[in-house]
C-alpha positions as semicolon CSV with decimal commas, in nm:
position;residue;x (nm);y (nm);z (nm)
1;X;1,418;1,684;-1,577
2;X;1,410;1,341;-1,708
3;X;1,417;1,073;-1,524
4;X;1,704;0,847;-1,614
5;X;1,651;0,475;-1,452
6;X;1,997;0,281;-1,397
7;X;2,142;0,066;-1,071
8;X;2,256;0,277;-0,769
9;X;2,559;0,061;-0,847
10;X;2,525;0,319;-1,140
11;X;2,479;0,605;-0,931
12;X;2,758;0,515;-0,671
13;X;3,016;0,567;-0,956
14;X;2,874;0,952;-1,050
15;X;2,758;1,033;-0,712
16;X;2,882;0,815;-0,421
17;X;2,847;1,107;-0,139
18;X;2,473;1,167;-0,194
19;X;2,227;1,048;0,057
20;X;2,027;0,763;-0,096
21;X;1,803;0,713;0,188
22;X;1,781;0,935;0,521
23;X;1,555;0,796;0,835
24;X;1,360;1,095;0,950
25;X;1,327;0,999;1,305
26;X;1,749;0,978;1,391
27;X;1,905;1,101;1,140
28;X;2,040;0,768;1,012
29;X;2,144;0,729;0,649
30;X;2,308;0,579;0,354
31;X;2,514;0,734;0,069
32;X;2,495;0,600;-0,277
33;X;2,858;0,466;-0,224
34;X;2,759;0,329;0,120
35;X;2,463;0,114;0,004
36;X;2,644;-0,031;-0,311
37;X;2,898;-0,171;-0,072
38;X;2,655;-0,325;0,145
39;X;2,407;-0,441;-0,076
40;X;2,716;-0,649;-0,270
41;X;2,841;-0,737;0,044
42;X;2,458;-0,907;0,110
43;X;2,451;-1,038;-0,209
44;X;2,807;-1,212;-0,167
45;X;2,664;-1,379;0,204
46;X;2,332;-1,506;-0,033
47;X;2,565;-1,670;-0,233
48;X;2,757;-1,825;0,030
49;X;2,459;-1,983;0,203
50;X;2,322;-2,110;-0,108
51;X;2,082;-1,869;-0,203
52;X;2,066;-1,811;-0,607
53;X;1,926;-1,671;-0,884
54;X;1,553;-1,746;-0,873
55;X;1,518;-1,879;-0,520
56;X;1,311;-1,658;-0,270
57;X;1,400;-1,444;0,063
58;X;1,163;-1,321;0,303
59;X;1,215;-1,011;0,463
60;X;1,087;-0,944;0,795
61;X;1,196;-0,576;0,904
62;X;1,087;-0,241;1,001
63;X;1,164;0,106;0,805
64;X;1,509;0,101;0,855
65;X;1,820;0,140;0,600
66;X;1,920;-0,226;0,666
67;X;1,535;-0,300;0,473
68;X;1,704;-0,145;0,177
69;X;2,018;-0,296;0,180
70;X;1,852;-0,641;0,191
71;X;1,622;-0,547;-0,086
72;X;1,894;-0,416;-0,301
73;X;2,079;-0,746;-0,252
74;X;1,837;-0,949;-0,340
75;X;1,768;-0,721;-0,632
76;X;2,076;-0,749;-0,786
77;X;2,143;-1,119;-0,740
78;X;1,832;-1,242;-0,967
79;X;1,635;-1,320;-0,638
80;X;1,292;-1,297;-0,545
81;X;1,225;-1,125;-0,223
82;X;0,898;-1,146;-0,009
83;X;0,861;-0,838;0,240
84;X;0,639;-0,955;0,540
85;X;0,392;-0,664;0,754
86;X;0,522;-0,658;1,073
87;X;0,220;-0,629;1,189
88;X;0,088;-0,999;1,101
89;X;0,078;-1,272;1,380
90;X;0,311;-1,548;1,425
91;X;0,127;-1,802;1,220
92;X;0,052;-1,540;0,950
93;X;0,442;-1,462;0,902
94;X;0,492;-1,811;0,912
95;X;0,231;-1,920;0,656
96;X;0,391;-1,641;0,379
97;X;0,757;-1,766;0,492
98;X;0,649;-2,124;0,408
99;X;0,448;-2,051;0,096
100;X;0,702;-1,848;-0,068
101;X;0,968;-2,096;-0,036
102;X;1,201;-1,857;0,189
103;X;1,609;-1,950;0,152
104;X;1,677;-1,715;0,413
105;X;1,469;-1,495;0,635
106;X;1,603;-1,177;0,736
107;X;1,443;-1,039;1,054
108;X;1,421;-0,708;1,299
109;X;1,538;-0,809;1,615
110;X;1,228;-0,645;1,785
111;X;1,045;-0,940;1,591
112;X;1,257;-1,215;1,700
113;X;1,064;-1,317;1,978
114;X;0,774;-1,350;1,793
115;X;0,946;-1,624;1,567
116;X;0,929;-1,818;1,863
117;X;0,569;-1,933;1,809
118;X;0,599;-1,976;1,448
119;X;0,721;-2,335;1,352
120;X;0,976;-2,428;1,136
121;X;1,108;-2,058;1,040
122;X;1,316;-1,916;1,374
123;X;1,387;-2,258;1,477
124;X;1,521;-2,439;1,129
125;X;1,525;-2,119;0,839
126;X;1,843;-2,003;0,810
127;X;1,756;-1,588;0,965
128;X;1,950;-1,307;1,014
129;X;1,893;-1,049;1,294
130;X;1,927;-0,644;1,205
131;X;1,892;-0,425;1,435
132;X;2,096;-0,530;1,707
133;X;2,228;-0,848;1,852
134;X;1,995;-1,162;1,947
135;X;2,191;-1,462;2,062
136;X;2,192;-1,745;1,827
137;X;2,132;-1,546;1,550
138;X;2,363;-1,369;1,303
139;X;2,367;-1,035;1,304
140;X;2,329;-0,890;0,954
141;X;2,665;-0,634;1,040
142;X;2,847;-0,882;1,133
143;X;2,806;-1,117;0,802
144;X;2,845;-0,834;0,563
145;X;3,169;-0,744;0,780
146;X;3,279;-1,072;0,660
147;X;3,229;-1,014;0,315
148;X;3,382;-0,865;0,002
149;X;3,209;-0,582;-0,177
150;X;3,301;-0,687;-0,530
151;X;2,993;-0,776;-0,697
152;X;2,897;-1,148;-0,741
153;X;2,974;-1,288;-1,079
154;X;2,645;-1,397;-1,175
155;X;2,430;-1,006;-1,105
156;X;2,078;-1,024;-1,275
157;X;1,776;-0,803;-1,170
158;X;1,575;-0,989;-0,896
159;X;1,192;-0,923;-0,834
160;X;0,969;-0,862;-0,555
161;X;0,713;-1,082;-0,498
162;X;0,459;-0,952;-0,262
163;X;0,128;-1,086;-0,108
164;X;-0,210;-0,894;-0,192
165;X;-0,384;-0,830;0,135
166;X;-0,725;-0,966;0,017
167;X;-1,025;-0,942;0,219
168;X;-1,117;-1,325;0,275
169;X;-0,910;-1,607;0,343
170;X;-0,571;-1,634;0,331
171;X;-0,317;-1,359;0,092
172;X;-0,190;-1,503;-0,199
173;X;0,160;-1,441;-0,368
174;X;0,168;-1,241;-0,689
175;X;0,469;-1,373;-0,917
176;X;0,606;-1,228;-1,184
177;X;0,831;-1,426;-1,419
178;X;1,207;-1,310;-1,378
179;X;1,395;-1,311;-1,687
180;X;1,720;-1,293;-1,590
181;X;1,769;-0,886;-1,741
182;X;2,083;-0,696;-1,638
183;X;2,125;-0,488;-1,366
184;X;1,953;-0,127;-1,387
185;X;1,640;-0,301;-1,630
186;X;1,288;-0,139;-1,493
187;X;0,970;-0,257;-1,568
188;X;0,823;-0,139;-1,794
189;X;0,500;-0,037;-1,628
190;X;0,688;0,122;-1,342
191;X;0,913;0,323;-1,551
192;X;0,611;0,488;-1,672
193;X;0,433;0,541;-1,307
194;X;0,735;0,733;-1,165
195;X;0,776;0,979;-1,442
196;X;0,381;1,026;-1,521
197;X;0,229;0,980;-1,175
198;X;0,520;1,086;-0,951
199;X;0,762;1,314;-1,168
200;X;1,037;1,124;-0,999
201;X;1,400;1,194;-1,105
202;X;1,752;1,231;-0,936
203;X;1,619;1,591;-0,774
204;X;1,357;1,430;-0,623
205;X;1,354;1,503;-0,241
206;X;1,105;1,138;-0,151
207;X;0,930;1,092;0,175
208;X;0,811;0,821;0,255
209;X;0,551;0,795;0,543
210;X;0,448;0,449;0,518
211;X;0,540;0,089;0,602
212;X;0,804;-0,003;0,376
213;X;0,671;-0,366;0,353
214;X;0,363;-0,243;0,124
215;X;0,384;-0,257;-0,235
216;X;0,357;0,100;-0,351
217;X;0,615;0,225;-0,070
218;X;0,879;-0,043;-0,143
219;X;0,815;0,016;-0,520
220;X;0,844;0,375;-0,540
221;X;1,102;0,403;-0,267
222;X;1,334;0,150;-0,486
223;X;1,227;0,352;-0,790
224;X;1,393;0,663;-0,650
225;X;1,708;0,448;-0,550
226;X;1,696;0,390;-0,958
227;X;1,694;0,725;-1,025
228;X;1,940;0,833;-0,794
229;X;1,691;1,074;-0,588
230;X;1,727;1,147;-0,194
231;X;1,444;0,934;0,007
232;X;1,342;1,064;0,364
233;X;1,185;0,739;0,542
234;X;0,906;0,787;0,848
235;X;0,940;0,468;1,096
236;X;0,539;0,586;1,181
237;X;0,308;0,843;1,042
238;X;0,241;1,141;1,231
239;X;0,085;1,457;1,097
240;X;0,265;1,675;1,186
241;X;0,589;1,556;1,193
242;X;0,494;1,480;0,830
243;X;0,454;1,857;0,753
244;X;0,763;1,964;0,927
245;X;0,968;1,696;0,717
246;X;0,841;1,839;0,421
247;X;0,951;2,202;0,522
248;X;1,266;2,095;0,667
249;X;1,434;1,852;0,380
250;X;1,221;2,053;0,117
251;X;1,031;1,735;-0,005
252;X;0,925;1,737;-0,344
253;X;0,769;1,388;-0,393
254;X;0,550;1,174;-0,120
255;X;0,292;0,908;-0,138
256;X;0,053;0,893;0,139
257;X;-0,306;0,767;0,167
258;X;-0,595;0,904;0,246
259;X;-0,622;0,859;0,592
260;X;-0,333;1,081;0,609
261;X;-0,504;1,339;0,443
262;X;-0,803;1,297;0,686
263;X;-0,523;1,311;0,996
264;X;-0,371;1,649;0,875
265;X;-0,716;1,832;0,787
266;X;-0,787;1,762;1,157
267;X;-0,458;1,944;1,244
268;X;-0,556;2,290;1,420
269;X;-0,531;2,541;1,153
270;X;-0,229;2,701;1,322
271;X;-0,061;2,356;1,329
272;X;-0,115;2,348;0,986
273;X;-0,011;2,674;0,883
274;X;0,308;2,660;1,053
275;X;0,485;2,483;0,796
276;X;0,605;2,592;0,507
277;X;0,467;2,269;0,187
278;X;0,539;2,495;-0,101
279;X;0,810;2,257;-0,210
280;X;0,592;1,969;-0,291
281;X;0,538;1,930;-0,654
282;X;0,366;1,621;-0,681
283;X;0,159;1,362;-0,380
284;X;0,045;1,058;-0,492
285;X;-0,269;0,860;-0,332
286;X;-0,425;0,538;-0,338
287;X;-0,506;0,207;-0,109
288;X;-0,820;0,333;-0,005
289;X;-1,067;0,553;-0,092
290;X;-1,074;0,922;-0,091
291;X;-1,397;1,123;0,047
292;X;-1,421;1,387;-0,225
293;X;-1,470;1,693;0,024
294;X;-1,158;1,540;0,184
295;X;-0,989;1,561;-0,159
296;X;-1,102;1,894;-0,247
297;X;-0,926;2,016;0,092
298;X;-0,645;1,915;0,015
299;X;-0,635;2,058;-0,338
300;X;-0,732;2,350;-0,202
301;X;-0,425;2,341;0,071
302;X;-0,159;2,214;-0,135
303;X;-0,307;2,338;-0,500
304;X;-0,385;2,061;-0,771
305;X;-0,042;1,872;-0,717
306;X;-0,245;1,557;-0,605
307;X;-0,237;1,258;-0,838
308;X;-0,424;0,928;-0,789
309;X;-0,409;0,578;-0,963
310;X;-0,609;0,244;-0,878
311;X;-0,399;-0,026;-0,877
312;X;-0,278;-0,346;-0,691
313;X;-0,052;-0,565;-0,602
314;X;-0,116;-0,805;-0,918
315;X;-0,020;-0,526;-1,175
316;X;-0,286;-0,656;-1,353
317;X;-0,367;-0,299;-1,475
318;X;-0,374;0,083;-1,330
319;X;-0,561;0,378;-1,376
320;X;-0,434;0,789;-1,298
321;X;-0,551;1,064;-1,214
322;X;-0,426;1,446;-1,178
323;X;-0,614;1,702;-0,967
324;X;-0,742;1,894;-1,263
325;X;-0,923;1,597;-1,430
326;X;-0,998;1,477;-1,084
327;X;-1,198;1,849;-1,071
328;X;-1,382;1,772;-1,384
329;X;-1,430;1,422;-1,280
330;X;-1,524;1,412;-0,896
331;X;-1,494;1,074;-0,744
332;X;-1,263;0,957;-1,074
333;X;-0,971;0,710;-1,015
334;X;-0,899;0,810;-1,393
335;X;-0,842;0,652;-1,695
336;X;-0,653;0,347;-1,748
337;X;-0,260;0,306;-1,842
338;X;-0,284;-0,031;-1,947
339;X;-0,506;-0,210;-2,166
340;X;-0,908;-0,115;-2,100
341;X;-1,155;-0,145;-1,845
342;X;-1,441;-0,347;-1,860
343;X;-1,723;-0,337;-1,609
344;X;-1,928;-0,667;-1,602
345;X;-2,233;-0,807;-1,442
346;X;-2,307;-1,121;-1,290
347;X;-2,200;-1,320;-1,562
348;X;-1,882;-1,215;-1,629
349;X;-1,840;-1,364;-1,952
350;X;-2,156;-1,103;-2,106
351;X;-2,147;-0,837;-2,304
352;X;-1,925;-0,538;-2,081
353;X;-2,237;-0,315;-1,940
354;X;-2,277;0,061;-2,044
355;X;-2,138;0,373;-1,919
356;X;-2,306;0,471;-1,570
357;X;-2,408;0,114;-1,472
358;X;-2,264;-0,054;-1,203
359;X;-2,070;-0,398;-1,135
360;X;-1,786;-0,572;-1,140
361;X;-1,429;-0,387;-1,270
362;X;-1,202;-0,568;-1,479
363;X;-0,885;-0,511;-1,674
364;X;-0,850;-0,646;-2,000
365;X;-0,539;-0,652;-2,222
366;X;-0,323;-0,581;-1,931
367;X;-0,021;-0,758;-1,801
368;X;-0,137;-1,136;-1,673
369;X;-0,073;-1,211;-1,316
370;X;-0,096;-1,537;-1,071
371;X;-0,123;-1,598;-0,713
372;X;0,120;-1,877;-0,611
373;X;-0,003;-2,222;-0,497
374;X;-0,338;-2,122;-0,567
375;X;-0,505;-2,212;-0,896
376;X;-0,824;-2,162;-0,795
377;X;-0,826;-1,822;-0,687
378;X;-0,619;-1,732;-1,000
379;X;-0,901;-1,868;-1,187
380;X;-1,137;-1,717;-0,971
381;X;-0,959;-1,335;-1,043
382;X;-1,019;-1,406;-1,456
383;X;-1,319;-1,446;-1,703
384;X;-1,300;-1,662;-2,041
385;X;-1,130;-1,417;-2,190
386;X;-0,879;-1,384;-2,003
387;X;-0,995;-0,997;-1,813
388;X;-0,870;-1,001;-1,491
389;X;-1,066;-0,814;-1,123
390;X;-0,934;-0,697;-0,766
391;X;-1,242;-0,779;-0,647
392;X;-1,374;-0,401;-0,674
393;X;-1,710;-0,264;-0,803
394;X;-1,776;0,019;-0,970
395;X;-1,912;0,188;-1,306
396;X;-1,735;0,388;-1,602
397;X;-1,832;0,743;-1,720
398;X;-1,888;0,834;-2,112
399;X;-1,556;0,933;-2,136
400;X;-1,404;0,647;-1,984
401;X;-1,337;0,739;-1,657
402;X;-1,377;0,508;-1,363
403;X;-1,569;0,537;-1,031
404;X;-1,514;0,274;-0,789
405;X;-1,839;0,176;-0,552
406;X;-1,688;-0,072;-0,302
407;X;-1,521;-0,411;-0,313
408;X;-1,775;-0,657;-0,383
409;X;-1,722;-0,783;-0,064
410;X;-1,850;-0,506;0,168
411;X;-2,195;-0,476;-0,033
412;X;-2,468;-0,506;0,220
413;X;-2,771;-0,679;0,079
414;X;-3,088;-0,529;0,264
415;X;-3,414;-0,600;0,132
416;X;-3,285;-0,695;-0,178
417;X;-3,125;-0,350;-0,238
418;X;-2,754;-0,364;-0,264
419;X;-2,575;-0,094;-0,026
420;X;-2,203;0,015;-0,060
421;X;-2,085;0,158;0,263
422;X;-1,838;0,366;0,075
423;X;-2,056;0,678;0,054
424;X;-2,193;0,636;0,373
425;X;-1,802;0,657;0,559
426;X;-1,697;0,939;0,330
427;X;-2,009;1,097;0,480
428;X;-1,946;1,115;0,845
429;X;-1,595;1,168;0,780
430;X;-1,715;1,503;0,720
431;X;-1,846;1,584;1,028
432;X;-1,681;1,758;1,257
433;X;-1,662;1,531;1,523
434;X;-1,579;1,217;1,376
435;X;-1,238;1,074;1,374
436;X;-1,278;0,786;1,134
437;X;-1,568;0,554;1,014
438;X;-1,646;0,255;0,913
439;X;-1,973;0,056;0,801
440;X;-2,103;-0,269;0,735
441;X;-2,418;-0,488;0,720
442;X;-2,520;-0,661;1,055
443;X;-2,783;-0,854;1,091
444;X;-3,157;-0,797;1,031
445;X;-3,457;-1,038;1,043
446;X;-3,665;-0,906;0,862
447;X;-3,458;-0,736;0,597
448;X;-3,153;-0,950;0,583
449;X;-2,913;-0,690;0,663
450;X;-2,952;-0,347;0,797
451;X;-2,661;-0,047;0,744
452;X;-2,430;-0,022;1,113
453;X;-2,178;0,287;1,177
454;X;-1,903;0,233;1,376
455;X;-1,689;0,568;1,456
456;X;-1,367;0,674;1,563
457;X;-1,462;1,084;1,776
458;X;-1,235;1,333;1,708
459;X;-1,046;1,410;2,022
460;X;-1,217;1,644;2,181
461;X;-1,578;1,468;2,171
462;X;-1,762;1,233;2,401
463;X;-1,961;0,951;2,287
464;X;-2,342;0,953;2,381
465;X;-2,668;0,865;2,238
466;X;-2,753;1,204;2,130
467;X;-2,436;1,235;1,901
468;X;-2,492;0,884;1,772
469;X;-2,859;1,071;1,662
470;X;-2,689;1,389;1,537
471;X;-2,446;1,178;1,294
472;X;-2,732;0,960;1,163
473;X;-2,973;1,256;1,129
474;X;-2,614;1,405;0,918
475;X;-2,617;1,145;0,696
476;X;-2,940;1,141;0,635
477;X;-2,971;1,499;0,533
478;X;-2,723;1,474;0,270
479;X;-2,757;1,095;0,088
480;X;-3,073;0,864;0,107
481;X;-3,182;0,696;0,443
482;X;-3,188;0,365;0,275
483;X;-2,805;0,404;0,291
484;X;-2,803;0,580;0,608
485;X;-2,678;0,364;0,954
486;X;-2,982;0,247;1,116
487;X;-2,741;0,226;1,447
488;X;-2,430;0,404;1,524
489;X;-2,150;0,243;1,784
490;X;-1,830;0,415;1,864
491;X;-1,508;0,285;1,914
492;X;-1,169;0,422;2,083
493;X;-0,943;0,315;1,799
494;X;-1,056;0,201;1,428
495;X;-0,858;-0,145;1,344
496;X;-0,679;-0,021;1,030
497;X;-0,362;-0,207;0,881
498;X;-0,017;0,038;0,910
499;X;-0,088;0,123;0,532
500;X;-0,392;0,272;0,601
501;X;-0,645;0,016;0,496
502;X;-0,954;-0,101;0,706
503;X;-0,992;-0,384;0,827
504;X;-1,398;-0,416;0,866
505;X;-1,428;-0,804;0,875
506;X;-1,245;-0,717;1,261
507;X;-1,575;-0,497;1,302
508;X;-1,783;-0,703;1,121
509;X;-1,739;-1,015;1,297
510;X;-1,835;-0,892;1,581
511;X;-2,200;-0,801;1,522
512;X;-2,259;-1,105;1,278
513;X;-2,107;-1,311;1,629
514;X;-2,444;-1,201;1,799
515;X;-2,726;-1,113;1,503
516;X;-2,855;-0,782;1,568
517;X;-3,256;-0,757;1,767
């Protein structure tokens, strides 16, 4: 079926009983009817408090329907709206809130406490509690009580505007100029990823295992509200309960990453045969890395329903992938949707370099981005020409397929041989006994840098100096020693972000704090 991409506004008309979102964990959830009323009732309490077309909203809350109903409001009254991890710190929420020029802040009340410590947002931005009560704060069923569900006069389609996580400094907003379009206008871009990558249309059965905050999740899961498809929401990932969702709402669609595929391999096979995932028809992959023999598992679970793109929050450009070209292309994130990649060396304003040669990836011809308030990194993300990177490294194939190495930024330099730690982690996640891995240059005075491990046992396992041996002496049988950890530590719990992403600089910092002997 094809997809057809209108307003649930749209769909509340043709189907106002079906469920437009469902929360796994309770039961909770939202008819097409039901979230039309709400999100015009939200749109009508933006108005009231001054809020308009082209002025931003930050939104502060966990998986939950009310997330939806906020986004949807903003969507449809020509506003830009900033979703917040609710994992950050105070002054991290409150540097976003202040950067992106928040109107209103809409909050879990879980959170609350935490806005506290953050100046000038809980204490002077207008916010609005959901959840449950807080005192001194409205509480988001209580306003839309208040309000009419007529639309507002002035509907146009309002755009996210996220922050890309980056991997120094502080995140930067991507904005995307709003143009005012009617209500039920997709872009263009994304129109394209949910029918090609995802196959989503209004029989779509979504779930959606991960934070809603993140760009692909919110994207997607507002794509299926466009389409008019059922979407099954996870508050938090678990493995299992993410195969007995599957069987039990007879999911079609998901989009997971690939620390989710390493969590459900390490299921017991019985666990894992105990549910029935013949319903899927297509899982989608990205923000991070997949170890091939982690990859082929799963193809070989699920069959070749797996499809992968590179992309990020800029929109700058994407590439795809389906398992059967992923099989004649191991390693692949694909070819590119948009435009054409260029790889470049140091100077980035050379000739592109040739198939099978490493360096920097860029997009060129693609859509143009910019971070707000920050022309310098802006500039920084470009060449001359106008080619935009994410920062990633990696090399092209003769038939124009693209491997990524690292990001630039985790290259270990050691004895003037550059080292990406990708290979090395995808390594010892293949070992029985390891749990998750994660590697980095530490200190080295004679070679400037020298390759560390740091990994996450299995349950199950005990740390000890003769598995830190084994898992070296693993690595080194199967890619060369010069990329091999010259020391292994392990850790009870690997500092990854909710979306699945590591965060090494937490690792790193700590070794670089006291150089290695």
């Amino acid at each position: 079926m094809t997809a057809t991409f209108k307003h649930p506004a749209s769909h509340a008309l043709t189907q106002p009983d079906k469920i437009a979102y469902r929360m796994a964990d309770t039961g909770e959830q939202i008819t097409y009817a039901e979230l039309n009323a709400a999100s015009n009732r939200c749109a009508q309490y933006l108005r009231a408090n001054g809020v308009r077309a082209g002025d931003h909203v930050a939104i502060l809350i966990e998986n939950s329907l009310e997330f939806f109903i906020v986004c949807w409001a903003a969507q449809r009254s020509g506003v830009y709206y900033t979703t917040i991890s609710t994992h950050l710190k105070a002054d991290e929420i409150g540097y976003i809130v202040h950067d992106c020029g928040a109107k209103m802040l809409f909050v879990s009340a879980s959170l609350v406490p935490m806005l506290a410590e953050t100046a000038g947002v809980g204490d002077t931005l207008h916010t609005v509690v959901t959840g449950s009560r807080v005192a001194g704060f409205p509480f988001l069923d209580d306003v839309l009580a208040q309000q009419p569900a007529t639309p507002i006069e002035d509907e146009s389609v309002g755009l996210d505007m996220l922050y890309s996580s980056g991997t120094t400094g502080r995140p930067k907003g991507v904005k995307t100029e709003r143009k005012g379009d009617p209500l039920g206008t997709i872009i263009p871009i994304m129109a394209v990823l949910g029918e090609r990558m995802c196959g989503i249309d209004a029989d779509t059965v979504y779930l959606s295992p991960t934070p809603l905050y993140h760009a692909a999740p919110l994207r997607l899961a507002m794509l299926c509200g466009s389409v008019g498809a059922t979407t099954i929401v996870m508050r938090k990932f678990d493995a299992e309960s993410f195969l007995r969702l599957v069987q039990e709402h007879r999911v079609t669609r998901s989009q997971v990453v690939p620390t989710m595929f390493v969590r459900m391999l390490k299921l017991p096979p019985d666990v894992r045969a105990r549910y029935d995932t013949s319903t899927l028809r297509t899982v989608v992959h990205a923000a991070a890395p997949c170890p091939q023999d982690v990859k082929s598992a799963m193809i070989e679970w699920w069959g070749p329903i797996l499809v992968e793109y590179y992309a990020g929050t800029e929109g700058n450009g994407v590439t795809i992938i389906d398992s059967n070209d992923w099989l004649a292309h191991r390693g692949s994130v694909g070819r590119s949707l948009l435009g054409s990649i260029k790889i470049l060396g140091e100077d980035r304003e050379a000739e592109p370099l040739a198939p099978g040669r490493v360096g920097d990836v860029f997009f060129a011809d693609g859509p143009t981005f910019a971070y707000l308030n920050s022309p310098e990194k802006t500039a920084s993300a470009h060449n001359g020409s106008g080619w935009s990177t994410l920062g990633d490294v990696g090399y092209l194939d003769d038939d124009g397929y693209l491997y990524l190495t690292d990001r630039k930024s985790y290259m270990i330099i050691s004895g003037g041989v550059n080292i990406y730690p990708q290979e090395t982690e995808d390594v010892l996640l293949g070992h029985p006994a390891v749990f998750d891995a994660a590697v980095f240059g530490v200190p080295n005075e004679e070679m400037g840098e020298e390759v560390k491990a740091v990994v996450q046992l299995a349950p199950g396992n005990v740390a000890s100096d003769e598995l830190a041996a084994e898992l070296i002496a693993y690595c080194k049988s199967r890619i060369s020693s010069i990329k091999c950890p010259k020391t292994l530590d392990f850790v009870t719990d690997m500092p990854r972000t909710a979306t699945g992403k590591l965060v090494k600089r937490t690792l790193r910092d700590r070794y670089w704090a006291t150089p290695a002997s």
